[in-house]
C-alpha positions in Angstrom: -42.8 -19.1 -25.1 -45.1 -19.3 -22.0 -43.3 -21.3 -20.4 -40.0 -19.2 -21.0 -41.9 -16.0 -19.8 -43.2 -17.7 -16.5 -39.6 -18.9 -15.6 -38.0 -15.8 -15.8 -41.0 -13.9 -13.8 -40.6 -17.0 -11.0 -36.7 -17.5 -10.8 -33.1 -15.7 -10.1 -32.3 -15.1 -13.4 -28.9 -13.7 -12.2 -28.2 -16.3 -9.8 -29.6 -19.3 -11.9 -27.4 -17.8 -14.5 -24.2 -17.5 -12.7 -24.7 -21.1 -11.5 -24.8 -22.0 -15.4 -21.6 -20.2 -16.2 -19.9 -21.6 -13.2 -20.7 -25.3 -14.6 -19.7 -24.2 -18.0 -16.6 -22.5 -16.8 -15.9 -25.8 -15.5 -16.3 -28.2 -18.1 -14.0 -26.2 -20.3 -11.0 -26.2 -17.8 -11.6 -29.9 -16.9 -11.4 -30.0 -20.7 -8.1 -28.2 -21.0 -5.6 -29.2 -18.5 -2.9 -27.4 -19.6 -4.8 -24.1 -19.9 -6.1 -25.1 -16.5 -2.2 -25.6 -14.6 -0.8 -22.3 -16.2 -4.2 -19.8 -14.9 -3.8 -22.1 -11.7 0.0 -21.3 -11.0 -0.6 -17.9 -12.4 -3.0 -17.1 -9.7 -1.0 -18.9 -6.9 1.9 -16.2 -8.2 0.1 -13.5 -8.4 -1.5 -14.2 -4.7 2.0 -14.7 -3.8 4.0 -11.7 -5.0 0.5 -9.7 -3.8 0.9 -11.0 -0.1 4.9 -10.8 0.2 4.5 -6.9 -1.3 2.2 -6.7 1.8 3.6 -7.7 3.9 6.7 -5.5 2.8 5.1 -2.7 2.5 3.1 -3.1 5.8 6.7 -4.1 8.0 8.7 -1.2 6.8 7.0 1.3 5.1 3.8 1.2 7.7 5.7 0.8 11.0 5.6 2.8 13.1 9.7 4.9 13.7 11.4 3.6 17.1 11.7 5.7 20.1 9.5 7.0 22.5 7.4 9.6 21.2 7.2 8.9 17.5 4.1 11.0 16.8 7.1 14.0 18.1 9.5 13.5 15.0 9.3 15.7 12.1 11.8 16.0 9.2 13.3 19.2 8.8 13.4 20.3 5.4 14.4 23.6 3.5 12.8 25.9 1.2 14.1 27.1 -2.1 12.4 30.3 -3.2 13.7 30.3 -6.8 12.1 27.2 -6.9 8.7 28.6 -5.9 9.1 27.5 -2.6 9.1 23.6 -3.2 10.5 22.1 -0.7 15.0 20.7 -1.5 14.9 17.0 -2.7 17.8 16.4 -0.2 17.6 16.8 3.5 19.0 19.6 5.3 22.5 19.2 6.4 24.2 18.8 9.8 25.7 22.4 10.3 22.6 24.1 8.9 20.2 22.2 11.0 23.1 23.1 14.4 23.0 26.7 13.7 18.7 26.9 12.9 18.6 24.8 16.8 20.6 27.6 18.4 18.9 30.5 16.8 15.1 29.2 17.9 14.2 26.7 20.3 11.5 24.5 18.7 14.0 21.5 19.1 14.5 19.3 22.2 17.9 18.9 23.8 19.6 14.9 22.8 18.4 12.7 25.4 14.7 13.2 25.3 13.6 13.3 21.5 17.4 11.6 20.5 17.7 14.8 18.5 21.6 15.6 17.9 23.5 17.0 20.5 24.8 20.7 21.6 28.6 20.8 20.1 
């Protein structure tokens, strides 16, 4: 009993008992190969599927829009006020967005921003 209470006082007990579960952890999938291949190849798909999603998600979804000023584009949508002013779920359209550019002129000409051009 001593001795127990002067080892824990002197040692990691959380390292020293990591260590322990590491070993044991390894005995038991040494001594089950086939549990061992399918959490091996389980992991090695998971890592897989986890890094291609990535690197998906960081090429097309994270990139940044061509042109030369980016940081300038802005999606135009519309507001629907029986909605409670939620913005449309589609875009607006061609001849609404032609007629808002000649009433105001917060949109640049075609050729600079690559906005549509004056009909």
């Amino acid at each position: 009993m001593t001795e127990e209470d002067s080892r824990t006082v002197w040692r990691w007990p959380s390292f020293e008992d990591f260590l322990m579960d590491l070993r044991y952890g390894l005995r038991m999938l040494r001594k089950d190969t086939g549990f061992t291949a399918v959490a091996v190849l389980t992991l090695a798909l998971g890592i897989a599927v986890n890094a291609t999603m990535f690197s998906l998600v960081s090429g097309f979804l994270l990139a940044r829009p061509p042109g030369r000023e980016p940081e300038r584009v802005a999606v135009v949508t519309s507001v629907n006020p029986a909605g409670g002013f939620l913005p449309d779920a589609s875009a607006v359209s061609a001849p609404n967005y032609l007629a808002w550019r000649q009433a105001n002129h917060v949109f640049e000409r075609y050729g600079r921003c690559g906005c549509i051009p004056h009909s």
